[in-house]
N, C-alpha and C positions, 0 to 999 in steps of 0.2 A: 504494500500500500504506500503511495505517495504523498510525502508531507503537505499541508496546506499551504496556500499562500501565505506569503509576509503580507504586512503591513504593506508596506510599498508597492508589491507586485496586485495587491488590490486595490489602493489607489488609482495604478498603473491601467487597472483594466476596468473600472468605473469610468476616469479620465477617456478611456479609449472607444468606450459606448458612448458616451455626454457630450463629448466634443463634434463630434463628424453631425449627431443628432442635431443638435443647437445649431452650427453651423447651415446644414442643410432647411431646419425651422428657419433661420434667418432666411438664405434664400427665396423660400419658398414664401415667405411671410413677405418679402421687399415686392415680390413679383406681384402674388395676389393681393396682397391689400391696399401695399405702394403702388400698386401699378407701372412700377419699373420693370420694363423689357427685357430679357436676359440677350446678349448677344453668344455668339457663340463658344467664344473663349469663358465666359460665363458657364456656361453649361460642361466644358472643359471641366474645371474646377469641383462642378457637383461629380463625377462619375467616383474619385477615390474615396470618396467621403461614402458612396452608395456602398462603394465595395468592401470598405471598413465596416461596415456597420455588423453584417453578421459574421465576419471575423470574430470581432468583440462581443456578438451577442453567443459565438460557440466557446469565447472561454469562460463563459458564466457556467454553461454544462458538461462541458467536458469534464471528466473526475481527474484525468492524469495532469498533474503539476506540470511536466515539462512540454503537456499539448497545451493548456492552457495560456504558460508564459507564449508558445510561439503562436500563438491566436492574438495574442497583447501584440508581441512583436511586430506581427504583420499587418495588422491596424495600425499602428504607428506608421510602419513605413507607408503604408496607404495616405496618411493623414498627411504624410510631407510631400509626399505626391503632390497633394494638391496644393501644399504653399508653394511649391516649386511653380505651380501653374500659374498660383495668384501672381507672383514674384513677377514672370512672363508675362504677364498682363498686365498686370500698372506697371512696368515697365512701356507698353504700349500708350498706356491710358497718359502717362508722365511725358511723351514724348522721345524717352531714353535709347529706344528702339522702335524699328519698325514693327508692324504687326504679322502675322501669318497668317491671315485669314481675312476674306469680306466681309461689307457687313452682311448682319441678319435678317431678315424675313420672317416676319413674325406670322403668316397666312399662311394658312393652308388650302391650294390651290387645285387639288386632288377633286376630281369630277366638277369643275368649272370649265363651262365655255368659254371660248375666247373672248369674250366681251365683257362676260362676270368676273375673267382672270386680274385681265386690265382694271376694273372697277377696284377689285379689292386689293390690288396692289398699288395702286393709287391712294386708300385708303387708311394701308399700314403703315402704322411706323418703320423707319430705318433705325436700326439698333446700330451704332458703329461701336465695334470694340474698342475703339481708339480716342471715345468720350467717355469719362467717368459721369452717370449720370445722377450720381447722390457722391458727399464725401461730406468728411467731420473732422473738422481740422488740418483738412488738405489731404487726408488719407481715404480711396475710394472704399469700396466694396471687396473691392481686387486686394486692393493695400490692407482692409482687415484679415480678409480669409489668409494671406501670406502670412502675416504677423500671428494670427492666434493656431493657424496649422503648424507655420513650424515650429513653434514656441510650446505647442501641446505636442506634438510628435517629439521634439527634443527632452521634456519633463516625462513624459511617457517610457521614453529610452532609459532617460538616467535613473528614475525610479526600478527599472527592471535589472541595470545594472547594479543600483546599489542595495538590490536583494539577493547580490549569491553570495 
C-alpha cells in the first residue's frame, strides 16, 4: 500500500483542479456575460487548461501515490502550456511581435446562402488577436492567463518537488 499525500502534494493537486477551472470560469464568464469575443489565439489558451482539468480530476481517484503525483504533474505542465500561449499573445496584443494567425469570425456560416452568408458576415464582429479588448492596469486577458498559468504551474511544480 502507498503512502498518502503530503501536505504539499495536496495543495499541489487542489491548486491543479482550481486553477485551469477559474481560469476557464473567467473565460467563459468574459465571453458570455462580457460579451467579449474570443479571437483565436484566445481559444488557443483554453485547450490546456481543458486538458488539465481531468488530469487533476484522476489524481483525486487514483489510490496509487506515484499515479496520483504524475496526474499533478501533468496538469501542471498542461497549465504552463497555456501561459506559454498567453505569453504569445500579449506579446501580439503588446505589439512585441507579430501574430500567427487572422482574425476571427465569430459566425457560423454552415447552410447559409450566398446572400444570408454576406448578410451575416457583414454583421459580425472582427475579433483581431492583435487588440486586447479588456485590460487592468495595462495587463490584457492574455497578460492575466500568462501570469497566473505560469505562476500556478511553477507553485504546483515546487510544491511537488518539495514533497519527496
Amino acid at each position: 500500500m502507498s503512502r498518502p499525500l503530503t501536505a504539499a502534494e495536496r495543495r499541489a493537486r487542489w491548486l491543479a483542479l482550481l486553477l485551469p477551472a477559474a481560469l476557464l470560469a473567467g473565460a467563459w464568464g468574459s465571453q458570455l456575460i462580457g460579451h467579449l469575443f474570443p479571437c483565436e489565439m484566445c481559444h488557443w489558451q483554453r485547450w490546456p487548461h481543458y486538458a488539465a482539468l481531468p488530469f487533476a480530476l484522476l489524481a483525486f481517484v487514483v489510490p496509487q501515490r506515484s499515479i496520483a503525483k504524475a496526474f499533478v504533474i501533468l496538469a501542471a505542465l498542461l497549465i504552463a502550456v497555456s501561459g506559454a500561449i498567453g505569453v504569445a499573445h500579449a506579446g501580439v496584443e503588446y505589439h512585441w511581435w507579430n501574430g500567427f494567425t487572422a482574425c476571427t469570425q465569430t459566425v457560423d456560416l454552415r447552410g447559409l446562402g450566398p446572400e444570408a452568408r454576406l448578410d451575416a458576415l457583414m454583421r459580425a464582429p472582427v475579433v483581431r488577436c492583435d487588440v486586447a479588448q479588456w485590460s487592468l492596469a495595462g495587463i490584457s486577458l492574455a497578460g492575466f492567463n500568462a501570469i497566473l498559468s505560469l505562476g500556478g504551474a511553477g507553485l504546483i511544480l515546487w510544491w511537488m518537488r518539495t514533497s519527496r
